[in-house]
C-alpha positions as CSV (number, residue, x, y, z in Angstrom):
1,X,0.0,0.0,0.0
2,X,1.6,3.5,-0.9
3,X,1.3,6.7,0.6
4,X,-1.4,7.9,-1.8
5,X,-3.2,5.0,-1.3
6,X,-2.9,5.4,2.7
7,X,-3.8,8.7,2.1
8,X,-6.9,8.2,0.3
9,X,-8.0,6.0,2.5
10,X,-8.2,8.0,5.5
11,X,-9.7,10.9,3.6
12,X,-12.6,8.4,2.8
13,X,-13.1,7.8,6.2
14,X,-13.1,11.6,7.5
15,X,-15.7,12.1,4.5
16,X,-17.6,9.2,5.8
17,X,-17.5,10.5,9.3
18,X,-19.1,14.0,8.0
19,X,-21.7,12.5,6.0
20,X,-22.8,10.7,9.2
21,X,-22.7,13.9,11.6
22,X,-26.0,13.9,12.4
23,X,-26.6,10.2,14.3
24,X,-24.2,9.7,17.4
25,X,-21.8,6.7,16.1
26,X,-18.5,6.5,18.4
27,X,-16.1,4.4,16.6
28,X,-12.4,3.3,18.1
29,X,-9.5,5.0,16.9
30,X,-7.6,1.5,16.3
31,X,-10.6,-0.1,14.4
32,X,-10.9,2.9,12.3
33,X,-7.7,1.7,10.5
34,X,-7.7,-2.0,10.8
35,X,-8.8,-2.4,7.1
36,X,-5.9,-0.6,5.8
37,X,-3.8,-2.2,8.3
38,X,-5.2,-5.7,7.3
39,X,-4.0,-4.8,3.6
40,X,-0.6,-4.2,4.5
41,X,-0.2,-6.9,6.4
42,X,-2.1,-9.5,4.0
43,X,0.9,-8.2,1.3
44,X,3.5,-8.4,3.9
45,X,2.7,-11.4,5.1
46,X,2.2,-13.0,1.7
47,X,5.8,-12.2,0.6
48,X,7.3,-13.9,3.8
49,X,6.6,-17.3,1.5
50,X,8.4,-15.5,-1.5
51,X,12.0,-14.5,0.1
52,X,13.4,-13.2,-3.2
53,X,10.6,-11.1,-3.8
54,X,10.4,-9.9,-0.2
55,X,14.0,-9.1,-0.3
56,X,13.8,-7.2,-3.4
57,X,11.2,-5.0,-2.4
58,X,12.8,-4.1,1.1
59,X,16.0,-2.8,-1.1
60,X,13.6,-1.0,-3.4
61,X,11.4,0.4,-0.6
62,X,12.6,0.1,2.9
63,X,10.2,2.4,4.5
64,X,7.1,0.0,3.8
65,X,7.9,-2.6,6.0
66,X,8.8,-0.6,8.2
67,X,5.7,1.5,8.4
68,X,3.7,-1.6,9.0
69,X,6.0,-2.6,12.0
70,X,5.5,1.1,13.7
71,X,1.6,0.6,12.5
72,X,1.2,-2.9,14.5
73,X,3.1,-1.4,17.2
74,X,0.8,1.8,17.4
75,X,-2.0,-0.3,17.3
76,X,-1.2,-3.0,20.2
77,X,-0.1,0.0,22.3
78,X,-3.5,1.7,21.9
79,X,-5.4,-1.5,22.8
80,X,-2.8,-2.9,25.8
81,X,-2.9,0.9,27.2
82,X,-6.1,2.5,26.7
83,X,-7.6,3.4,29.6
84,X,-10.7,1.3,31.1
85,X,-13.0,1.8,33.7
86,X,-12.7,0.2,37.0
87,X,-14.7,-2.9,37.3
88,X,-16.8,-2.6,41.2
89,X,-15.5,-5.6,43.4
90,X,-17.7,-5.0,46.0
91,X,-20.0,-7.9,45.2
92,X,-20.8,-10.0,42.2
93,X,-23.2,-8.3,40.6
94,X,-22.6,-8.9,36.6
95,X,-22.5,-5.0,35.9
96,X,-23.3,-3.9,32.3
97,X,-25.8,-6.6,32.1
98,X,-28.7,-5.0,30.0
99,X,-29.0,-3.6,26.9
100,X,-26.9,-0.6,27.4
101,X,-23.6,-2.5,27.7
102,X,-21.8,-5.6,26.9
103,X,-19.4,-7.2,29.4
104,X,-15.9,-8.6,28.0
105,X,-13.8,-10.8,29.9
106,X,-11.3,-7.9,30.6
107,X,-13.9,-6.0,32.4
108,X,-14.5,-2.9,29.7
109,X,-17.4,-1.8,28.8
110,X,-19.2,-1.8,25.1
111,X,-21.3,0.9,25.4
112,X,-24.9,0.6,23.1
113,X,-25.0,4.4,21.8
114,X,-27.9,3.6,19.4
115,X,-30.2,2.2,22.1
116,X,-29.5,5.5,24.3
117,X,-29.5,7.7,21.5
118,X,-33.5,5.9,20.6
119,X,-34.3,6.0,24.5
120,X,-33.5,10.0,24.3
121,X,-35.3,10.2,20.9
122,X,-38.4,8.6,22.2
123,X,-37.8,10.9,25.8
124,X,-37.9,13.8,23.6
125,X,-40.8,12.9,21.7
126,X,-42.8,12.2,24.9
127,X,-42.6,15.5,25.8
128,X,-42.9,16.7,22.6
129,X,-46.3,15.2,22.8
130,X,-47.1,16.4,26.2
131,X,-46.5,19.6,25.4
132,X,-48.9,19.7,22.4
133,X,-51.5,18.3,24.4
134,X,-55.1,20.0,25.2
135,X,-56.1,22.4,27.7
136,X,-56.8,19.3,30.1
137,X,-53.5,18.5,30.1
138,X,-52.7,21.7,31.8
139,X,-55.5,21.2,34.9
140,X,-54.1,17.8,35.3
141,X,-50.5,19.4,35.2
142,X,-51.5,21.6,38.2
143,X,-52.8,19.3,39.9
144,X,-50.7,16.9,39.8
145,X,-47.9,19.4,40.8
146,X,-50.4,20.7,43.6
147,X,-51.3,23.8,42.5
148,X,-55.3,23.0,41.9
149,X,-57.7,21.7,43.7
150,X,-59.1,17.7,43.2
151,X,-61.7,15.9,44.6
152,X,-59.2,14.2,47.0
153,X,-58.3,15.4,50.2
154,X,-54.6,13.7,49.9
155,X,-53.5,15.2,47.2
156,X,-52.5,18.6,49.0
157,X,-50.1,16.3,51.1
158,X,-50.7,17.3,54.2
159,X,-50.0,13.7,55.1
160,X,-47.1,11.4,54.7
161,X,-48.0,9.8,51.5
162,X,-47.9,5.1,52.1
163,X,-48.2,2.5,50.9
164,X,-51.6,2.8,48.8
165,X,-51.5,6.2,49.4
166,X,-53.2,6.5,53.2
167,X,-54.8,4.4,55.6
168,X,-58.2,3.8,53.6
169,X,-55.8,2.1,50.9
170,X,-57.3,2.9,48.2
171,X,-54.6,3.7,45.9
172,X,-55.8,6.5,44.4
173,X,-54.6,11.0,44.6
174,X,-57.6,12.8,42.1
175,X,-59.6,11.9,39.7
176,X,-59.5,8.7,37.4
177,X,-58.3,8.5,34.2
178,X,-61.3,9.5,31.5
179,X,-61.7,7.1,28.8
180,X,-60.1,4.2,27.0
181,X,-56.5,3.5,28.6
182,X,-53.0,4.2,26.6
183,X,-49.4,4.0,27.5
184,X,-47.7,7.1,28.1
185,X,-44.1,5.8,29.2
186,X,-42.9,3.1,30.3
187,X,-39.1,3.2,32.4
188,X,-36.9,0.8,33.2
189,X,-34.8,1.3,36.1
190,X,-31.5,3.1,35.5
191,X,-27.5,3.9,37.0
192,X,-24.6,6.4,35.4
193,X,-21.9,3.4,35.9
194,X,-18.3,3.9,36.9
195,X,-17.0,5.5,33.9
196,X,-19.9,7.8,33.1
197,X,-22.3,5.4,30.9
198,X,-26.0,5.1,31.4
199,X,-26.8,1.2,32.6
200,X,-30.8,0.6,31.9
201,X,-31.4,-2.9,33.7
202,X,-34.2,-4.1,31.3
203,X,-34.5,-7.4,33.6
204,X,-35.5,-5.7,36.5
205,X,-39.1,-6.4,38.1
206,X,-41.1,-3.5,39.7
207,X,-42.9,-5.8,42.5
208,X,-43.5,-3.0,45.2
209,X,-46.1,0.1,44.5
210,X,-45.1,3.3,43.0
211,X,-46.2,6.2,45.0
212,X,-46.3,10.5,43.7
213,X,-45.7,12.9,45.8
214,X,-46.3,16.6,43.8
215,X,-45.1,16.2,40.1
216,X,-42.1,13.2,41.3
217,X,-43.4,9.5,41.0
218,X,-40.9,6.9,43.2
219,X,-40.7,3.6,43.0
220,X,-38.1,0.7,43.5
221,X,-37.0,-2.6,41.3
222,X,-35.6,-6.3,42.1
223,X,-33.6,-8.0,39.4
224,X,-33.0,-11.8,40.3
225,X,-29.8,-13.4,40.2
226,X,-29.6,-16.4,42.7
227,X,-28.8,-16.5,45.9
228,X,-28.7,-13.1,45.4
229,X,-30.9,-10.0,44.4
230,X,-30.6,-6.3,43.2
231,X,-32.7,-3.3,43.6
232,X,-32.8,0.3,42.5
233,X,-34.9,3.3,44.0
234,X,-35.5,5.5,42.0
235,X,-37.6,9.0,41.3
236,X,-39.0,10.3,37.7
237,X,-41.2,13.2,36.7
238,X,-44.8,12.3,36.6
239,X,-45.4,13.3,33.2
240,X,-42.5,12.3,31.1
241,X,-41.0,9.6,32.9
242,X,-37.5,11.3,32.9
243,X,-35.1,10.0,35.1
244,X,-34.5,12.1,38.3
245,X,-32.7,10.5,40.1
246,X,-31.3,6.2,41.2
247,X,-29.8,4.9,44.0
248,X,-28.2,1.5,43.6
249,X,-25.4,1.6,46.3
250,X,-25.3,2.5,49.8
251,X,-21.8,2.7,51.3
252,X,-20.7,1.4,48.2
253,X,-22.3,-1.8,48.3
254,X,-25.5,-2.4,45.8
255,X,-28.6,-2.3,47.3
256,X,-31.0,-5.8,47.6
257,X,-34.2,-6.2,45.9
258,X,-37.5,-4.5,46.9
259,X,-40.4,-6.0,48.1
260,X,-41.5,-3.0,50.2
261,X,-42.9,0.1,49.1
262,X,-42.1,3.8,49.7
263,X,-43.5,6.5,51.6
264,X,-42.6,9.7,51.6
265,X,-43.2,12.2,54.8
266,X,-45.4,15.1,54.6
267,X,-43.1,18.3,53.7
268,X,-41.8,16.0,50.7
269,X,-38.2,16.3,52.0
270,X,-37.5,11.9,52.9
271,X,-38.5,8.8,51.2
272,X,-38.1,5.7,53.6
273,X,-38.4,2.3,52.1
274,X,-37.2,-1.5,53.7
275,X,-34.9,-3.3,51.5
276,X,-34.7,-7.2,50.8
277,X,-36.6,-10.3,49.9
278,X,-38.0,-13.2,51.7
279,X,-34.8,-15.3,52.2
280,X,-32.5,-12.1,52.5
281,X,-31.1,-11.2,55.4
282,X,-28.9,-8.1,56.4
283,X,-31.3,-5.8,55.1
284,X,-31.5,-1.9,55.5
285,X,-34.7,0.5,56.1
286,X,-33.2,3.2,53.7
287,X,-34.0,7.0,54.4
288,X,-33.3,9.1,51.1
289,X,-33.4,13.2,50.4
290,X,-36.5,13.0,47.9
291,X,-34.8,16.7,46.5
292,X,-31.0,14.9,45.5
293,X,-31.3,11.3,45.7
294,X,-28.5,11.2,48.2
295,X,-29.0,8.4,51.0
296,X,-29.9,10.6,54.4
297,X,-29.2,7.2,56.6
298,X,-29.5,3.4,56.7
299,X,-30.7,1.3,59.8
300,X,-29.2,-2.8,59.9
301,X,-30.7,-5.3,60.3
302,X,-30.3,-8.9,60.9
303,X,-33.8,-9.4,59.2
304,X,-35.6,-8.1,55.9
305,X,-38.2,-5.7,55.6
306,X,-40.9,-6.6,53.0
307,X,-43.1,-4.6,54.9
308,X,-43.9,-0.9,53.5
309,X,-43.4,1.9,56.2
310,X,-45.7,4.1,58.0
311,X,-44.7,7.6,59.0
312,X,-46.0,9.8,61.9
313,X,-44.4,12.9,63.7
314,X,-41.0,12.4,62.9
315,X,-41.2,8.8,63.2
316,X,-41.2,6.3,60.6
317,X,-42.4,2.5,61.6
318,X,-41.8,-1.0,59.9
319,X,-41.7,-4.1,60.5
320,X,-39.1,-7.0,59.8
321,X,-40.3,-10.1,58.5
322,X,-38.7,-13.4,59.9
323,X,-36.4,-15.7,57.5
324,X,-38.4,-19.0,57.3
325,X,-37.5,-22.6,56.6
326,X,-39.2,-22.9,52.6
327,X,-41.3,-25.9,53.8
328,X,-42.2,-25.5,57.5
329,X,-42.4,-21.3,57.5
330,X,-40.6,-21.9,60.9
331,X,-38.0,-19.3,61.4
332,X,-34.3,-20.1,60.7
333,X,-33.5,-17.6,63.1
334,X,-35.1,-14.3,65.4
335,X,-39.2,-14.9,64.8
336,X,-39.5,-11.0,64.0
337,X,-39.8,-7.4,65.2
338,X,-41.1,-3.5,64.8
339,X,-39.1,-1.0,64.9
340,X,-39.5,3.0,65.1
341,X,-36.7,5.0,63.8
342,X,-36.2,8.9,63.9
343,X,-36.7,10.6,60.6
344,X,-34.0,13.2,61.3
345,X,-31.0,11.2,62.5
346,X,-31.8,7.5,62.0
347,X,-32.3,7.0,66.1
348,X,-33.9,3.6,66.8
349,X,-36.1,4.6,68.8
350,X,-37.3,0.9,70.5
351,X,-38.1,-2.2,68.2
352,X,-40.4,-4.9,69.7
353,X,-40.6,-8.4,69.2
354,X,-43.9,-9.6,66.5
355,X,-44.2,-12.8,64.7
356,X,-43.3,-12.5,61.2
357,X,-44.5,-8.6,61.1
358,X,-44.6,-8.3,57.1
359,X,-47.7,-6.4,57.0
360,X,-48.1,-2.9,56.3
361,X,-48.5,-1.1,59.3
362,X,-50.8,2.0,60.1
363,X,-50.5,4.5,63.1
364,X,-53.3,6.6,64.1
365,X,-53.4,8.4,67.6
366,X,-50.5,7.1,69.1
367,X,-51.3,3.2,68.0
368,X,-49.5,0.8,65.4
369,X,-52.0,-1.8,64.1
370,X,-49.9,-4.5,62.0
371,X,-50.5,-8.1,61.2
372,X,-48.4,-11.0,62.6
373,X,-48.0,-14.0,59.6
374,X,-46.5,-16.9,59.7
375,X,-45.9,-18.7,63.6
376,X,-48.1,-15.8,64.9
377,X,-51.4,-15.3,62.7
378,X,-52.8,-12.5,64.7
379,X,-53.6,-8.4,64.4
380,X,-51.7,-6.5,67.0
381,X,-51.6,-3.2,68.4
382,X,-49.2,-1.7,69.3
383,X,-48.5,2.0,71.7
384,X,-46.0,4.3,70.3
385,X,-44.4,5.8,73.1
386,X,-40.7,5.4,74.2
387,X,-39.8,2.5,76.1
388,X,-38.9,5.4,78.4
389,X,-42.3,6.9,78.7
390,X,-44.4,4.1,78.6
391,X,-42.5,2.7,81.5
392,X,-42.9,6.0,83.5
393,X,-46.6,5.5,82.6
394,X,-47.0,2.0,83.8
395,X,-47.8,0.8,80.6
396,X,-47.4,-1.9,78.0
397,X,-46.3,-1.8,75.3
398,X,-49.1,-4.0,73.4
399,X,-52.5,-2.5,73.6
400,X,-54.1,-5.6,72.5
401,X,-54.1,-8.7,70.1
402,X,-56.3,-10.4,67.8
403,X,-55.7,-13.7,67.0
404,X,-56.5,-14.8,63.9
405,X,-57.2,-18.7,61.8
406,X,-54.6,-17.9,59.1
407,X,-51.0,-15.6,58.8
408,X,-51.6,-12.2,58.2
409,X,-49.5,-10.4,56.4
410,X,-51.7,-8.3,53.8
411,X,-51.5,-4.3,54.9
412,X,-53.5,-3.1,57.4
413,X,-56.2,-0.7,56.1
414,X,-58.6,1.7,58.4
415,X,-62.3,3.8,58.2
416,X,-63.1,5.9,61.3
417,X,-62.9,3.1,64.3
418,X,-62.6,-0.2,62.4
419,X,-59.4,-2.0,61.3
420,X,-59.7,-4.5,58.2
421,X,-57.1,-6.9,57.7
422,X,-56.8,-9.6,55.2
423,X,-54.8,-12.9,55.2
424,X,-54.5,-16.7,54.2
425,X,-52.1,-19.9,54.4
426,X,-50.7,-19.2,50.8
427,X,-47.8,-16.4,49.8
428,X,-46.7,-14.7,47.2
429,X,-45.0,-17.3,45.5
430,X,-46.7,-20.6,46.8
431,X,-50.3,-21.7,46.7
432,X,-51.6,-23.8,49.7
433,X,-52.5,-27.1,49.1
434,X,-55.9,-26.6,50.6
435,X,-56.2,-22.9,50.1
436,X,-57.9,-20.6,52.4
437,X,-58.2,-17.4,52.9
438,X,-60.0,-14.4,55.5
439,X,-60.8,-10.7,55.5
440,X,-61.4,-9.5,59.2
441,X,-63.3,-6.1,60.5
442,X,-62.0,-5.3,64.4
443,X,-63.2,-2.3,66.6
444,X,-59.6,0.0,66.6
445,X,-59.6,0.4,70.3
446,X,-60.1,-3.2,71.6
447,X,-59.6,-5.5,69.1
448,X,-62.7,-7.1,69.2
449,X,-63.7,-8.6,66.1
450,X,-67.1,-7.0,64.2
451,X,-66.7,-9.6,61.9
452,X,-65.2,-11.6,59.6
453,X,-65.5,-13.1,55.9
454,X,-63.6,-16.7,55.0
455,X,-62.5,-16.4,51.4
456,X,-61.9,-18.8,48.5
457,X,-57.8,-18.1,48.9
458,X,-55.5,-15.9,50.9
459,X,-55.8,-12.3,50.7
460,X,-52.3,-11.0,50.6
461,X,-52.6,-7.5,48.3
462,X,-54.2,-4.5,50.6
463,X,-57.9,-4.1,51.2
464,X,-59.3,-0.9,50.0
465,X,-62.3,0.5,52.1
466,X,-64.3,3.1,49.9
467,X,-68.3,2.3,48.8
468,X,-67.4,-1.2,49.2
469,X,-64.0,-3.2,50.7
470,X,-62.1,-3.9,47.7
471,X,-60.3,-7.7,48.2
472,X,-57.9,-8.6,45.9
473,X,-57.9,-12.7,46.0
474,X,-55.6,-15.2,45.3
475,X,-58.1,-17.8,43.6
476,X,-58.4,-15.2,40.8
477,X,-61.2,-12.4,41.9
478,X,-61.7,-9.2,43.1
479,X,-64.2,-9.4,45.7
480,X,-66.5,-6.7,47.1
481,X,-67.9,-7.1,50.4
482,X,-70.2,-4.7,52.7
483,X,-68.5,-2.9,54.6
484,X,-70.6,-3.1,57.6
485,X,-71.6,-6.7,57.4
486,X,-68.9,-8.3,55.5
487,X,-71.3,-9.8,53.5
488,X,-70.0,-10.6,49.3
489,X,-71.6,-7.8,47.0
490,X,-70.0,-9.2,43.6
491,X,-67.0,-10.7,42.7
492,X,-65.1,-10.8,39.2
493,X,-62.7,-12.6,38.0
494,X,-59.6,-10.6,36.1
495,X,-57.6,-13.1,33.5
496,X,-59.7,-17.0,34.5
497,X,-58.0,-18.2,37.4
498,X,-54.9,-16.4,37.7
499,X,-54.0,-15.0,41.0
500,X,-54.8,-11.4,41.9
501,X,-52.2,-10.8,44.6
502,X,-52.1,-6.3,44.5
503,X,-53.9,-4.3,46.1
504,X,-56.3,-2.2,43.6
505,X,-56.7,1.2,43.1
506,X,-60.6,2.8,44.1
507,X,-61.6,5.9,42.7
508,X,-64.5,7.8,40.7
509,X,-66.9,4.3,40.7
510,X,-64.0,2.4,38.8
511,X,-62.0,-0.3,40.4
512,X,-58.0,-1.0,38.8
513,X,-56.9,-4.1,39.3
514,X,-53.6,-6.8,38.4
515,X,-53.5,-10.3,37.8
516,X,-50.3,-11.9,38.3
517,X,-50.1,-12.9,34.6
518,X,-49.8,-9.2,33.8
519,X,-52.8,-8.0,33.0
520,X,-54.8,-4.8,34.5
521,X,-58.2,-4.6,34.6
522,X,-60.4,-1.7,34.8
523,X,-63.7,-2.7,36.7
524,X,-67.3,-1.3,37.7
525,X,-67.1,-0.6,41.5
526,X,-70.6,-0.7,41.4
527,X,-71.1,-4.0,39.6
528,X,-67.7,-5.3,39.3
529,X,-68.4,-5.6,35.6
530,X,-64.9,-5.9,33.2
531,X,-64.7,-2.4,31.4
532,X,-61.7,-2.6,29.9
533,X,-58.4,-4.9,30.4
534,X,-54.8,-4.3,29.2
535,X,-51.6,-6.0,29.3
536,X,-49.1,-4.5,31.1
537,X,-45.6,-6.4,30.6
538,X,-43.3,-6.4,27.5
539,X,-45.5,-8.2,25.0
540,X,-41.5,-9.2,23.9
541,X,-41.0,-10.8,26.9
542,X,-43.6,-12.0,28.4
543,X,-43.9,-12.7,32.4
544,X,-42.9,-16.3,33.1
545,X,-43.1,-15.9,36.6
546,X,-46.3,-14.9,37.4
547,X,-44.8,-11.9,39.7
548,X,-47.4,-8.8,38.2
549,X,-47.8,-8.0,41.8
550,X,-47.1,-4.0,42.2
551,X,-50.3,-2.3,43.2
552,X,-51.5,0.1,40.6
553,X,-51.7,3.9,42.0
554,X,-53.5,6.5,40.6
555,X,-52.7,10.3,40.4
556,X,-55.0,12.7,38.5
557,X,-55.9,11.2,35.6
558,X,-53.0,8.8,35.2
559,X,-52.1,5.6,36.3
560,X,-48.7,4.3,37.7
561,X,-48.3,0.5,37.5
562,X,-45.4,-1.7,38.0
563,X,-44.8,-5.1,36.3
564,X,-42.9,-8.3,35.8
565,X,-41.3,-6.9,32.8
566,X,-42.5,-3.8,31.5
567,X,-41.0,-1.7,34.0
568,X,-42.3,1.2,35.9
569,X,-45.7,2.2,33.2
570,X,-48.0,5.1,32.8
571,X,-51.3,5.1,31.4
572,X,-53.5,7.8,30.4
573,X,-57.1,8.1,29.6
574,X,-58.5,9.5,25.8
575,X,-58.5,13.2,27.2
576,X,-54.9,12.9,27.9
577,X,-54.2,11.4,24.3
């Protein structure tokens, strides 16, 4: 190859380059000039066979083998040297995993600039859309953001905003969607790695409840990699979807699946949110500035906390689940516990010992009501005082407890003076052989049971106490049952007899509901007659493990839904199309 032809060569390529300006291709410096490399060589090589030949041609032009050796030179030094980015040794997580990047046995990353650069196309278009939208669009802006008024008390958030919103459960901030359902974004969790690339972790699972709080959506992931798990909690903007901010790490160690929802406290400034899964243990309640992302504190524990967190004055309350042999439920090690922990610094304030406490607890007027599962199958409640002041006050620190005929360990959900609690002898991942299930009414201040409803299965997703109580069921229904009486009102199956393990969403007369073969239904509340269903995981890749079991919440006019494996979704009603 001569020096024209070299130099023809690389002109092409610098014209190629300009003619392709406008799409963002990154191409390495040493593979740039590999095919005129590979020309070179292919000659020089070829000669080595012909030593007469080769020999002449060095006396005629010494400088071209030589070129060639500098060349090969050049090029192994750029690819021994160049610098790449530190591979994290703090656990074995396979980084890089998704889409976004490509892991090589040396620990560099491949980024995938056309998938970002179609992720921020489609972002842009989003809002592009948005932004064109009707006047409605601008009335649900506001209120979403807090600035007009809805026909929800909440939604001026005045309150800490938990699990299902408050203590009715109903899952709902404003008005319902209007019309026909469509996807408005859907997000999969998201990191800036190590050296600066954006990591979208397509495999990840939303199995815990998104909650808003103003115009910011939060919500948490679990990607599955046995015997371990991963999460991510992150924050996006309410009406685009745009990434605000992800945590993955906490003291530079990733962060376990979620289970548990989050809450938020009322002024907005903390979410709180227990980390881990069933068989984990070591988990963390997290505490994270809702305005930066950055992790305000961490409480250890030696358990894990599937259950979602209740907040009042200051204090934030959980409880953590006991690790259980797979085939007897007996715990492998301490039975269980609540604890309350200081918003501001972290304190522990005291933790007392509960069966199995993976229920979702409330506090109202100084009381915790949670459910005891497995080993304890009971309601209890519980004072909130200091060990401290209860102890000055002669006082215990249990007020009083239910027992009940199967675990409980759905989230406890409250009108006025009454407490309704659901519960059965299946979970989340295994059916009873016999299955059975109960929904329970009790009087707040003793315990006493007003009554109580046996079910066809367990009843593990929240209650939701509006017209009617709202019981998501495991055999495959919705059931709604008088709220007084307990007596059955209707009941509707969602996708045959595939489990419905959420808890739905109750507002304007419509009932949203999951089956945990991905599907959301939109109901009568009044009938329980099917209005509309939609399928909510990646009709690429279909749910396989039956674990469409985040709670769908909505937020004026728009609903926020996790699933097995579309990611964190969005749907809008016609008005908003």
């Amino acid at each position: 190859m001569t020096g024209e032809d070299f130099q023809c060569f690389m002109n092409h390529i610098i014209n190629f380059e300009n003619d392709l300006a406008v799409v963002p291709i990154f191409v390495n410096a040493g593979a740039a000039i590999l095919p005129a490399l590979a020309a070179g060589f292919a000659t020089f090589f070829s000669l080595l066979f012909k030593p007469k030949e080769l020999l002449a041609l060095c006396k005629e032009k010494p400088a071209i083998p030589a070129l060639i050796c500098v060349l090969g030179l050049t090029v192994y030094g750029i690819f021994h040297f160049w610098p790449t980015p530190d591979t994290p040794q703090t656990s074995g997580r396979r980084r890089g995993s998704g889409p976004m990047a490509n892991s090589t046995q040396a620990g560099t990353v491949q980024i995938d600039w056309t998938r970002i650069a179609l992720e921020r196309i489609k972002s842009k278009q989003r809002q592009k859309a948005l932004a064109s939208q009707s006047p409605s669009l601008s009335s649900q802006e506001e209120a979403l953001t807090g600035n007009a008024p809805t026909n929800h008390s909440k939604s001026d958030n005045k309150e800490a905003v938990i699990y299902r919103g408050g203590p009715s459960r109903i899952g709902a901030i404003g008005a319902a969607p209007a019309g026909k359902l469509s996807l408005a974004w859907d997000y999969y969790p998201s990191w800036v790695d190590d050296d600066g690339s954006i990591e979208i972790e397509d495999s990840a699972m939303i199995l815990s409840s998104p909650i808003a709080y103003g115009q910011k959506v939060f919500a948490a992931s679990c990607v599955l990699d046995p015997p371990d798990s991963y999460g991510i909690v992150f924050c996006v903007d309410g009406l685009t979807g745009e990434t605000i901010w992800s945590v993955d790490q906490v003291n530079g160690e990733e962060i376990k699946g979620f289970f548990s929802s989050p809450a938020v406290t009322a002024d907005g400034k903390h979410l709180i949110i227990g980390q881990g899964l069933h068989p984990d243990k070591n988990c963390r309640l997290i505490c994270i500035e809702v305005e930066t992302g950055k992790v305000h504190w961490t409480v250890l524990t030696p358990l894990h906390l599937e259950s979602s967190p209740a907040i009042d004055k200051g204090v934030v309350y959980i409880g953590a689940g006991a690790i259980e042999d797979p085939v007897t439920h007996k715990p492998t090690s301490h039975t269980g516990y609540v604890m309350a922990v200081r918003i501001s610094d972290g304190k522990t304030l005291w933790q007392y010992d509960v069966a199995d406490p993976e229920s979702s607890p409330l506090v109202k007027d100084g009381v915790l009501y949670i459910g005891s599962g497995f080993n304890g199958q009971a309601i209890v409640a519980l004072r909130t005082e200091t060990d401290e002041e209860l102890s000055q006050a002669g006082l215990e620190r249990t007020l009083w407890k239910t027992p009940a005929p199967y675990p409980i360990t759905g989230a406890v959900t409250m009108i006025g003076d009454t407490v309704f609690v659901g519960g059965g002898n299946g979970d989340f991942v295994f059916r009873a052989p016999k299955p059975a299930g109960i929904v329970m009414a009790l009087d707040a201040k003793t315990g006493k049971i007003k009554w109580q409803k046996d079910m066809p299965d367990a009843v593990l997703g929240a209650v939701a106490a509006d017209k009617y109580l709202i019981c998501p069921v495991a055999a495959g229904k919705v059931i709604a049952l008088n709220l007084e009486t307990g007596n059955e009102v209707w009941a509707t199956s969602i996708s045959g007899k595939a489990p419905v393990l959420a808890g739905t969403a109750v507002v304007d007369g419509f009932i949203y509901a999951v089956s945990h073969d991905g599907y959301m239904a939109k109901l009568s509340a009044d009938s329980g007659a099917l209005i509309e269903k939609i399928y909510i995981n990646s009709k690429g890749s279909p749910g396989e493990q039956g674990l469409s079991i985040s709670s769908p919440m909505v937020v004026n006019g728009r609903i926020y839904v996790g699933s097995e494996t579309g990611g964190l979704r969005s749907y809008v009603g016609e008005a908003l199309q």
